[in-house]
RODO-2510 file (C-alpha; in nm, 4 decimals, decimal comma):
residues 405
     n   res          X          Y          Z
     1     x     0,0000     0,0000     0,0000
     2     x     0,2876     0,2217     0,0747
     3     x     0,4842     0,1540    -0,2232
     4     x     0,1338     0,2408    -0,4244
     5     x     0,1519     0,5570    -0,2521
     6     x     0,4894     0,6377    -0,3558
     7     x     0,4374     0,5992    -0,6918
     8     x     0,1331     0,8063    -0,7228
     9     x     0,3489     1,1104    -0,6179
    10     x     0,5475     1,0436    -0,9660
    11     x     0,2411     0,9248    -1,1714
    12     x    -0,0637     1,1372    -1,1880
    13     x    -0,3053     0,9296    -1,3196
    14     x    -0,5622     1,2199    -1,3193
    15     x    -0,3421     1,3456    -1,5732
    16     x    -0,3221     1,0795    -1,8219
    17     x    -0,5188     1,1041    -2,1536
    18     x    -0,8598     0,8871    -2,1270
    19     x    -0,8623     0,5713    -2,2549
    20     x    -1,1793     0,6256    -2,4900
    21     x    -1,0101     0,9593    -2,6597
    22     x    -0,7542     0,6965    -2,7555
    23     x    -0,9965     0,4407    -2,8640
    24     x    -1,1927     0,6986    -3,0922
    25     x    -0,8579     0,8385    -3,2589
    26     x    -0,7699     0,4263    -3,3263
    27     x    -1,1398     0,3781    -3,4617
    28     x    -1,1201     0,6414    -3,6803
    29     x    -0,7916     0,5946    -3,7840
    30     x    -0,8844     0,2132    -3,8347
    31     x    -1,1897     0,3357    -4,0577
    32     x    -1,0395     0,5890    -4,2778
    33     x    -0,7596     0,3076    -4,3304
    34     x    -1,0322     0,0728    -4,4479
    35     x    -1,2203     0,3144    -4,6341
    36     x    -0,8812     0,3968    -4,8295
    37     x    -0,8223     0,0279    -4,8886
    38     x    -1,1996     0,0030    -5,0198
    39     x    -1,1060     0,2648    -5,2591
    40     x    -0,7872     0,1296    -5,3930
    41     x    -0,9913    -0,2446    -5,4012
    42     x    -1,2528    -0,0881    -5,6385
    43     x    -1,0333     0,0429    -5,8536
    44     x    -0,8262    -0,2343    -5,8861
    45     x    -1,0786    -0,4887    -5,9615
    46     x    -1,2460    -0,2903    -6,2447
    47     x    -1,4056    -0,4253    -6,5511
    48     x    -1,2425    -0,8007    -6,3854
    49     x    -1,5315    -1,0236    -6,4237
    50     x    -1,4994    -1,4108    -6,2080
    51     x    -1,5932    -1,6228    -6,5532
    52     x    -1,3400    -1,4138    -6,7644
    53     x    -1,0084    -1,6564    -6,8450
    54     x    -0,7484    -1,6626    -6,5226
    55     x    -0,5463    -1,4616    -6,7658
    56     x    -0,7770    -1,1825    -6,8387
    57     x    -0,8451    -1,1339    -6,4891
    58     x    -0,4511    -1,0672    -6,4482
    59     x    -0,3754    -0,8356    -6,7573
    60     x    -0,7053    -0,6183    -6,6248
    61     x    -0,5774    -0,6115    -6,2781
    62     x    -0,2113    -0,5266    -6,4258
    63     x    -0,3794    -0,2405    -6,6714
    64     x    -0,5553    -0,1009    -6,3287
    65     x    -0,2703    -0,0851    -6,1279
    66     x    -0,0350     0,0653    -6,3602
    67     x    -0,2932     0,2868    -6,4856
    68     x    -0,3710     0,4500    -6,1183
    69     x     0,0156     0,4402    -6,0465
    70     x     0,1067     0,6310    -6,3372
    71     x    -0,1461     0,8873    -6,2798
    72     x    -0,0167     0,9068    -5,9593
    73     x     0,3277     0,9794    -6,1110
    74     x     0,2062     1,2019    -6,4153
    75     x     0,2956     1,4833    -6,2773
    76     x     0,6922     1,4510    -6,0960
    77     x     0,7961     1,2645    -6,4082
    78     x     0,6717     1,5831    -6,6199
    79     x     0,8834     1,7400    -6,4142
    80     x     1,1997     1,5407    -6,4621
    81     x     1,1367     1,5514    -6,8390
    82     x     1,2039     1,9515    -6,8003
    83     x     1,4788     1,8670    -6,6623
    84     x     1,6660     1,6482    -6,8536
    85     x     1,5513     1,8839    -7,1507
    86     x     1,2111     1,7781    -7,3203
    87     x     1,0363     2,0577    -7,4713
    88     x     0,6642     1,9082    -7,4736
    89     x     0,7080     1,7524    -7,1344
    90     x     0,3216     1,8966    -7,0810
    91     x     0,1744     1,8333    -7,3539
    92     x     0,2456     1,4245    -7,2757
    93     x     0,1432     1,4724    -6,9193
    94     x    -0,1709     1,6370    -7,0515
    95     x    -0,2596     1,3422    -7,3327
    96     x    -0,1214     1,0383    -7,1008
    97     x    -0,3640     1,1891    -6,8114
    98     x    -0,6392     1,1813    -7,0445
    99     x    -0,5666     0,8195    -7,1828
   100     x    -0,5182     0,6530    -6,8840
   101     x    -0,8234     0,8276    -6,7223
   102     x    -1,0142     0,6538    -7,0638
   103     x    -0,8421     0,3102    -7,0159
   104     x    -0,9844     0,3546    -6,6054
   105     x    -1,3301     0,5008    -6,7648
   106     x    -1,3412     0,1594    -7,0361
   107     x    -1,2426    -0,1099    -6,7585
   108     x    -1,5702     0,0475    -6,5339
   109     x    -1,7894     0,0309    -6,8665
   110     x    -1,6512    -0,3141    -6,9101
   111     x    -1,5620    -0,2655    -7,2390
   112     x    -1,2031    -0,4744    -7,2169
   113     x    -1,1261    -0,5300    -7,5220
   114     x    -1,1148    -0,1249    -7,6342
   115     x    -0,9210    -0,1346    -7,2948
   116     x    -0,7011    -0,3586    -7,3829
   117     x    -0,6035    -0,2446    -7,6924
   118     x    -0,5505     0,1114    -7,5399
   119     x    -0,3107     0,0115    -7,2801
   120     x    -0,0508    -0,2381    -7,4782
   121     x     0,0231     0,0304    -7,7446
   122     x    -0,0057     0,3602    -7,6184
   123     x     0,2733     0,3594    -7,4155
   124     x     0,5098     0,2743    -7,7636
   125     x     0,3034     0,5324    -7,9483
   126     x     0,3523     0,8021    -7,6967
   127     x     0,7315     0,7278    -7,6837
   128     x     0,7401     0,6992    -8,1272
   129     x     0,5594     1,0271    -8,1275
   130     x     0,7107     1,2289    -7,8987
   131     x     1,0844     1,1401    -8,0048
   132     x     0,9704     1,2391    -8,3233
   133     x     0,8419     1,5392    -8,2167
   134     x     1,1799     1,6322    -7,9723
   135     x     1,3768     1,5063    -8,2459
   136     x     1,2831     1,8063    -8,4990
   137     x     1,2450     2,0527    -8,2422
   138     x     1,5874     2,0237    -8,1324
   139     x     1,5423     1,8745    -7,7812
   140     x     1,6743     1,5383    -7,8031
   141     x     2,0081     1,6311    -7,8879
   142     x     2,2306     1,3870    -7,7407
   143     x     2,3178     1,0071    -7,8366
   144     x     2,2419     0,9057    -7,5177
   145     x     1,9202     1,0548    -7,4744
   146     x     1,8285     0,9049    -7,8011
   147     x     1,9635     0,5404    -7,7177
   148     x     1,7596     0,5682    -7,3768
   149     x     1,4154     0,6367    -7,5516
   150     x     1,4944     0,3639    -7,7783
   151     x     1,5625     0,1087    -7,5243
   152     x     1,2237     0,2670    -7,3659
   153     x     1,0388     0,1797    -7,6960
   154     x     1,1827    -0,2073    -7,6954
   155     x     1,0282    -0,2174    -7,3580
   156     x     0,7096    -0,0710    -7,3722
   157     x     0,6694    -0,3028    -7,7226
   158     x     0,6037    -0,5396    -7,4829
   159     x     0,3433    -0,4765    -7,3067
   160     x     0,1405    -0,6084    -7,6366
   161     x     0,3375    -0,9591    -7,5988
   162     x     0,2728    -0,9385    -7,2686
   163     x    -0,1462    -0,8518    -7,2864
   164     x    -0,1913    -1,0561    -7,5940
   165     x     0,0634    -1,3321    -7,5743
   166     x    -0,1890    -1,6109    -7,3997
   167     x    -0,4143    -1,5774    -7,7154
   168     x    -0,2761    -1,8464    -7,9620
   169     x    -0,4779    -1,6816    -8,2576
   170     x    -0,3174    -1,2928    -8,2114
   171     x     0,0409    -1,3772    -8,0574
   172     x     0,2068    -1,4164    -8,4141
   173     x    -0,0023    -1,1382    -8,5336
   174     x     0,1056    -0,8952    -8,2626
   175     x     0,4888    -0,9947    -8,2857
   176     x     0,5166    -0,9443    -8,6492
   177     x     0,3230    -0,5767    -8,5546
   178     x     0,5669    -0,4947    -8,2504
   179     x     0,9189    -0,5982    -8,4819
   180     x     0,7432    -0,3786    -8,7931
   181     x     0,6592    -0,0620    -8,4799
   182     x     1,0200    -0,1329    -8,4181
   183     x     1,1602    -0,0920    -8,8070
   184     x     0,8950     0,1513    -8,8825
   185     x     1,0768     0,3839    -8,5724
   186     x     1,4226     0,3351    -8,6739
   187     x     1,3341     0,4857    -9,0536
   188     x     1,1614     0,7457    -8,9076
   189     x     1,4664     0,8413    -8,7016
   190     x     1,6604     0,8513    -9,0054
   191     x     1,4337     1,0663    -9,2329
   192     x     1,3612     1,3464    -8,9229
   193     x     1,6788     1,3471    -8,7775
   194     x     1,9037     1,3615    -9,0613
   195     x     2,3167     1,2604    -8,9746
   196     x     2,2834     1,3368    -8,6330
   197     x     2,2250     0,9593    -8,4905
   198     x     2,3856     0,8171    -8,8174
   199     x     2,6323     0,5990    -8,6037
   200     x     2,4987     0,6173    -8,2684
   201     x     2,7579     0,4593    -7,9816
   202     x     3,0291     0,4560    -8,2525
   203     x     2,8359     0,1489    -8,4053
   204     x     2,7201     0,1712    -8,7696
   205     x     2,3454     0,2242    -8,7687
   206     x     2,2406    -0,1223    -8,9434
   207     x     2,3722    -0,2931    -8,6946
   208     x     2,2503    -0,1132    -8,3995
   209     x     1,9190    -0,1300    -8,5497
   210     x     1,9845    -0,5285    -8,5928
   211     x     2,1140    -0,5949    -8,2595
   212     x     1,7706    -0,3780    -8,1411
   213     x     1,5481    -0,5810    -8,2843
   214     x     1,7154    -0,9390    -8,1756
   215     x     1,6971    -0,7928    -7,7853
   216     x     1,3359    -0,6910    -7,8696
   217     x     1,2601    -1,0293    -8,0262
   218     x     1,4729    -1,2138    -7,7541
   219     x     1,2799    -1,0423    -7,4827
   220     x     0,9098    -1,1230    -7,6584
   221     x     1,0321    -1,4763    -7,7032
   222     x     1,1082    -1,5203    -7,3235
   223     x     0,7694    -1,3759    -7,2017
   224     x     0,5858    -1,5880    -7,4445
   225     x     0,7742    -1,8657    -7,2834
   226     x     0,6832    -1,7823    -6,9137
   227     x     0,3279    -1,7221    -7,0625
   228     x     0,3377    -2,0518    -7,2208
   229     x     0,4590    -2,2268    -6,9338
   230     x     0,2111    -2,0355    -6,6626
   231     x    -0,0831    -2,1598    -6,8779
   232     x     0,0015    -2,5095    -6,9096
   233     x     0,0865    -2,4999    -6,5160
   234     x    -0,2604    -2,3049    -6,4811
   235     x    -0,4484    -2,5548    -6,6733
   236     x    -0,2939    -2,8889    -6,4379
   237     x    -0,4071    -2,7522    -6,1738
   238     x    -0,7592    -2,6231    -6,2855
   239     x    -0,8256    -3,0393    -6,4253
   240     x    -0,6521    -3,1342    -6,0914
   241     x    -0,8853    -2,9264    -5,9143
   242     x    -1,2054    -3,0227    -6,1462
   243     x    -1,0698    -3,4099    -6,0749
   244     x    -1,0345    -3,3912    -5,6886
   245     x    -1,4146    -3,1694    -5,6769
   246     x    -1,5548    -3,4396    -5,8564
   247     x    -1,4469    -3,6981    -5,6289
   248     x    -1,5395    -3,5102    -5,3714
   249     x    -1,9351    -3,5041    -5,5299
   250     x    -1,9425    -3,7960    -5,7358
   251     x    -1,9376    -4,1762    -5,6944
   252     x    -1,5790    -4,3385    -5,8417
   253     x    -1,7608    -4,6105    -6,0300
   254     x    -2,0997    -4,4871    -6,1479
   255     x    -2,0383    -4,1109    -6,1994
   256     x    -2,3694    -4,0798    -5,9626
   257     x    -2,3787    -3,7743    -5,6478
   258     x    -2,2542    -4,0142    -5,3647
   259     x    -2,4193    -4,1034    -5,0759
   260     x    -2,2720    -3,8139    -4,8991
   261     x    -2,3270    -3,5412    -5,1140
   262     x    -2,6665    -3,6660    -5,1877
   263     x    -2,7801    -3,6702    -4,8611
   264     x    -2,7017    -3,2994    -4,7864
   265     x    -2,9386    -3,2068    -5,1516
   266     x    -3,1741    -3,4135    -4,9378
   267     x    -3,1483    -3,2207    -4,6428
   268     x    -3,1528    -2,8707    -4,8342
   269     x    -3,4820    -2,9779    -5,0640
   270     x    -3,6235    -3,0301    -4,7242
   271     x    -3,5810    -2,7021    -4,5839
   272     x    -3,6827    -2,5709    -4,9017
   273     x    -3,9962    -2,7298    -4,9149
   274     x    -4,0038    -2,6380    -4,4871
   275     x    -4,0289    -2,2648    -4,6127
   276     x    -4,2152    -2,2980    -4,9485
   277     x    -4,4864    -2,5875    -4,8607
   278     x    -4,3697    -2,7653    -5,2144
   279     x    -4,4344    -3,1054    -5,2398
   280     x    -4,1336    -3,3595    -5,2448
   281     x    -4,0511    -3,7287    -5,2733
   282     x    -3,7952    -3,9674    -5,2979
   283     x    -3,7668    -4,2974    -5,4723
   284     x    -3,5263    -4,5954    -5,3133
   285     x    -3,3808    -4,8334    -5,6018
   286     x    -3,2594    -5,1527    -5,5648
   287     x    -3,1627    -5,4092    -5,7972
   288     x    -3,3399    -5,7409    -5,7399
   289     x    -3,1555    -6,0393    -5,6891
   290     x    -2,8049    -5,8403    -5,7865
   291     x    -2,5633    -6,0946    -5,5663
   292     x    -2,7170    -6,3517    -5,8457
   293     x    -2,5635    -6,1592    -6,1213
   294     x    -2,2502    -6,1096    -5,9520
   295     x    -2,2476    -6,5262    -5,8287
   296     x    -2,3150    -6,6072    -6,1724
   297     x    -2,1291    -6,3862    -6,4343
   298     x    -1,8914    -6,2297    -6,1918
   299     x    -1,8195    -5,8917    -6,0280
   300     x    -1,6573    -5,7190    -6,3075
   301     x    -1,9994    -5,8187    -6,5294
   302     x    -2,2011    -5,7018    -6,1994
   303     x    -1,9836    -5,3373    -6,1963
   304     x    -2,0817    -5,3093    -6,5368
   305     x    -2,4247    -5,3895    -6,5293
   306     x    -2,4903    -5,1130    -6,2395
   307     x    -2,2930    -4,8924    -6,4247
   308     x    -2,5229    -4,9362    -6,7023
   309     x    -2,8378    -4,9049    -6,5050
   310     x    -2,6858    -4,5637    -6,3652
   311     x    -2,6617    -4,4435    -6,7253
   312     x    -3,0058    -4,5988    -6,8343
   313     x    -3,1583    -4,3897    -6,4708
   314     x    -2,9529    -4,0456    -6,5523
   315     x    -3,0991    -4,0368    -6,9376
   316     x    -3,4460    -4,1065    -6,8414
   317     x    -3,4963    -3,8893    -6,4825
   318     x    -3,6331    -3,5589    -6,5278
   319     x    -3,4019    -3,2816    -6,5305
   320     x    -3,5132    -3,1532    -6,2334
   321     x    -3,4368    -3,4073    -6,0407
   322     x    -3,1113    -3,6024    -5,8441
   323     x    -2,9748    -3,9552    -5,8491
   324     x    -2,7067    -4,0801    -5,6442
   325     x    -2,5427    -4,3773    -5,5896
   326     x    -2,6762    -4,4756    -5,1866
   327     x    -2,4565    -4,7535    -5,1152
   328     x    -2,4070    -5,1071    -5,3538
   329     x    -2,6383    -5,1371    -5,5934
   330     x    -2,9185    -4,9251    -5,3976
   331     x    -2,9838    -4,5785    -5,5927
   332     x    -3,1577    -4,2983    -5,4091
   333     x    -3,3683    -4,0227    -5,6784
   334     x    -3,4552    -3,7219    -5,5585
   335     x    -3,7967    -3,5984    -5,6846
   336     x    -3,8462    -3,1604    -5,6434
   337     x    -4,1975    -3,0317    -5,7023
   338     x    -4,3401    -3,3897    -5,6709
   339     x    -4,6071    -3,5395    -5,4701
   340     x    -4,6884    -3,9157    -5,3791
   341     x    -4,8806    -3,9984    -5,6849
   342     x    -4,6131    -3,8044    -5,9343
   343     x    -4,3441    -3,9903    -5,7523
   344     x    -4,5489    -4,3175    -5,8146
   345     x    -4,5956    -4,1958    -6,1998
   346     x    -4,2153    -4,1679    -6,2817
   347     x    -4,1313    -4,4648    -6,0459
   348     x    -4,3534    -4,7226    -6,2667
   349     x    -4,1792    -4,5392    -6,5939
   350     x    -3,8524    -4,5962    -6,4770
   351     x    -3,9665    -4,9749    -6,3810
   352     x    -4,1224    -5,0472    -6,7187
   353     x    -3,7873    -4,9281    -6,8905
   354     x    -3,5603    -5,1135    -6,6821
   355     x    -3,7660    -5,4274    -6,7271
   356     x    -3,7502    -5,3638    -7,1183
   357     x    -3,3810    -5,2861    -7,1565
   358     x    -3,1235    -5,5410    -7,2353
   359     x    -2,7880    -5,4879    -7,0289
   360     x    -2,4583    -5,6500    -7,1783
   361     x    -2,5603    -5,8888    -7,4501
   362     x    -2,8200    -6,0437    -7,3283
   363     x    -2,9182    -6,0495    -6,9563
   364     x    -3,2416    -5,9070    -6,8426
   365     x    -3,2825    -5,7449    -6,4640
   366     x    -3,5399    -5,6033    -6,2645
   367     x    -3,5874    -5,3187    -6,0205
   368     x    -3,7528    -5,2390    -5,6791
   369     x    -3,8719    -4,9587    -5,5761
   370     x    -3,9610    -4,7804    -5,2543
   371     x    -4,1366    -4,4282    -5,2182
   372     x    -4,2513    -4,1660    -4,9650
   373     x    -4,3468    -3,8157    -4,9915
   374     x    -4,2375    -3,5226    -4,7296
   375     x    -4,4646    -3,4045    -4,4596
   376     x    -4,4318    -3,0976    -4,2503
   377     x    -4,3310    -3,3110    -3,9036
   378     x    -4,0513    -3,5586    -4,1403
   379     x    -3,6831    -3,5164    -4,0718
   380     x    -3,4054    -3,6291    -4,3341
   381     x    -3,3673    -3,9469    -4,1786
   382     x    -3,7196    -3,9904    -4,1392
   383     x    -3,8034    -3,9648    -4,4948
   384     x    -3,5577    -4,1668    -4,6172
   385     x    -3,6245    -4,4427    -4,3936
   386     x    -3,9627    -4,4791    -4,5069
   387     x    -3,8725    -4,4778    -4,8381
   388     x    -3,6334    -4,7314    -4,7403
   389     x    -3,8774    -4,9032    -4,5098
   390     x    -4,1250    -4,9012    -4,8580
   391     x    -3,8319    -5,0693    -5,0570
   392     x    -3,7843    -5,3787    -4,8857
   393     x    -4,1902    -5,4222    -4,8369
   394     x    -4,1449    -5,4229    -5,2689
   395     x    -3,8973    -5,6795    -5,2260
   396     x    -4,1167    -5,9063    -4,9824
   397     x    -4,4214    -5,8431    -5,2035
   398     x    -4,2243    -6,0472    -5,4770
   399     x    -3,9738    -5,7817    -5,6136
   400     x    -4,0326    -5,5963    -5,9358
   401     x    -4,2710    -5,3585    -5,8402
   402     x    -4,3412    -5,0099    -5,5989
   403     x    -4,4739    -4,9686    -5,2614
   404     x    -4,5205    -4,6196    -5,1413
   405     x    -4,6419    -4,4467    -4,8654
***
């Protein structure tokens, strides 16, 4: 108590800031943080839509970023043009504002492609035309200076590679256009500029221009490569994916919902029909006299035959309804929108073309059938052990035939 005393004296705590001042400053703080990140969220995700190609999705999300970044930096690099001499330093901040505000403007409007387009070759036509245009005015006066905007060119050529290089049908098309941008710049050079970059770097100019274009094709060649090799890597693991969802969903041997998955689109139709009051049923299958077929013509002949039967099921089921695979050679169909009597209806259909079909090359089987329909006080298990419950009854009664209840 004493020594709480003594440090009192040194510690006011009557003096200290409240607590909930500091809690206010953190929540707003913590807000205005979020709000920001919101912001920057939005803009990155523009015009990205989640059934567009995994490679779509990237180029859109690199065309937002580097769109918002350079209009971030519009305006110090205008002023670093001044000063490394650039005459119509303004005049590009002006027009690249104004483009990248349009590529921004298409990506909300979702109009991609335009977008697209926009974005791989402005940056090389803003570079061609304003070396051009510093060229004859006088303010690219330097080799150096020149060699730098070149080497900018060969870069920015390939951004086009880059957004158009996972399309098989327009990657040859837009390399031949990015080597003939290329050319096209180098004989411009010569006609507006005269001797004055004649033998840039000491090195005579057709072979400058020749080395240019192999590091511009060399480059385009490795990021097709990488793009190559990211899509076949992307594509794996999209079937892996597909392969291991599917097992997940689907029984190994008939292709049927498993007894698992089956049983939870049980348990949501009955919620659904708990809210809406629509009717619902549910047929239980069985094969009669199935451990014959396997006793007598093996279990390969026996796989195949239920295999068969699942196909023969699938084709003639409505499409509104679910069949899965409940456990052997037992089948569980869903029926939605279906009462007692429908469920009856497409129960003696499905007998009647079971009884009728030949499986293999010539054996001949028969089905059972058990039905029930949902009633407000039923619970999953409920319904599907009276359907179950009607099944065997069928197979007492003599097989071949429905009981319902």
């Amino acid at each position: 108590m004493e020594s709480r005393n003594i440090l009192t004296q040194y510690l006011p705590f009557d003096d200290q800031p409240q607590v909930p001042i500091l809690q206010q400053i953190t929540s707003q703080a913590i807000s205005g943080l979020s709000a920001v990140q919101a912001c920057f969220r939005w803009i990155f995700e523009l015009g990205i839509q989640p059934d567009m190609p995994f490679y779509m999705q990237k180029n859109l999300a690199l065309i937002n970023r580097a769109s918002f970044t350079s209009l971030i930096l519009a305006l110090p690099v205008s002023f670093l043009l001044l000063l490394v001499g650039f005459n119509h330093a303004f005049s590009l901040l002006v027009s690249t504002t104004i483009i990248l505000c349009l590529i921004l403007t298409l990506n909300r409007a979702r109009q991609v492609e335009w977008s697209l387009a926009i974005f791989a070759f402005f940056p090389a036509a803003t570079i061609t035309g304003y070396a051009l245009v510093e060229l004859t005015s006088g303010g690219l006066s330097d080799t150096l200076s020149y060699i730098l905007v070149r080497q900018g060119l060969c870069f920015s050529l390939l951004l086009p590679v880059i957004i158009y290089g996972y399309d098989k049908a327009r990657r040859g098309i837009v390399s031949g256009l990015v080597s003939f941008i290329f050319l096209a710049f180098d004989v411009a050079v010569q006609k507006w500029s005269g001797a004055q970059f004649a033998n840039p770097a000491g090195i005579r100019y057709s072979l400058f221009s020749l080395l240019s274009l192999i590091q511009l094709v060399g480059l385009a060649g490795c990021v097709l490569y990488m793009q190559s090799y990211t899509l076949r890597h992307e594509q794996q693991v999209r079937s892996t994916s597909d392969k291991m969802r599917r097992l997940a969903i689907r029984d190994g041997m008939t292709g049927l919902f498993n007894h698992s998955f089956i049983e939870g689109l049980i348990g949501d139709a009955i919620n659904r029909s708990r809210r809406s009051g629509d009717a619902l049923s549910l047929l239980m299958i069985d094969v009669d006299n199935f451990k014959g077929i396997n006793d007598r013509h093996g279990h390969n002949t026996g796989d195949e035959v239920l295999v068969q039967l699942a196909r023969l099921l699938q084709v003639n089921k409505r499409s509104t309804d679910y069949l899965g695979r409940w456990g052997g050679d037992e089948l569980i169909l869903l029926l939605t929108d279906t009462d007692l009597q429908g469920a009856s209806t497409v129960a003696e259909k499905l007998r009647q073309i079971v009884h009728h079909h030949v499986f293999g090359t010539d054996l001949h089987l028969t089905i059972s059938l058990g039905a029930s329909e949902y009633s407000p006080q039923d619970t999953l298990s409920g319904l599907i052990g009276r359907a179950d419950a009607n099944l065997y009854r069928a197979k007492r009664a003599g097989r071949n035939r429905l009981e319902c209840s």
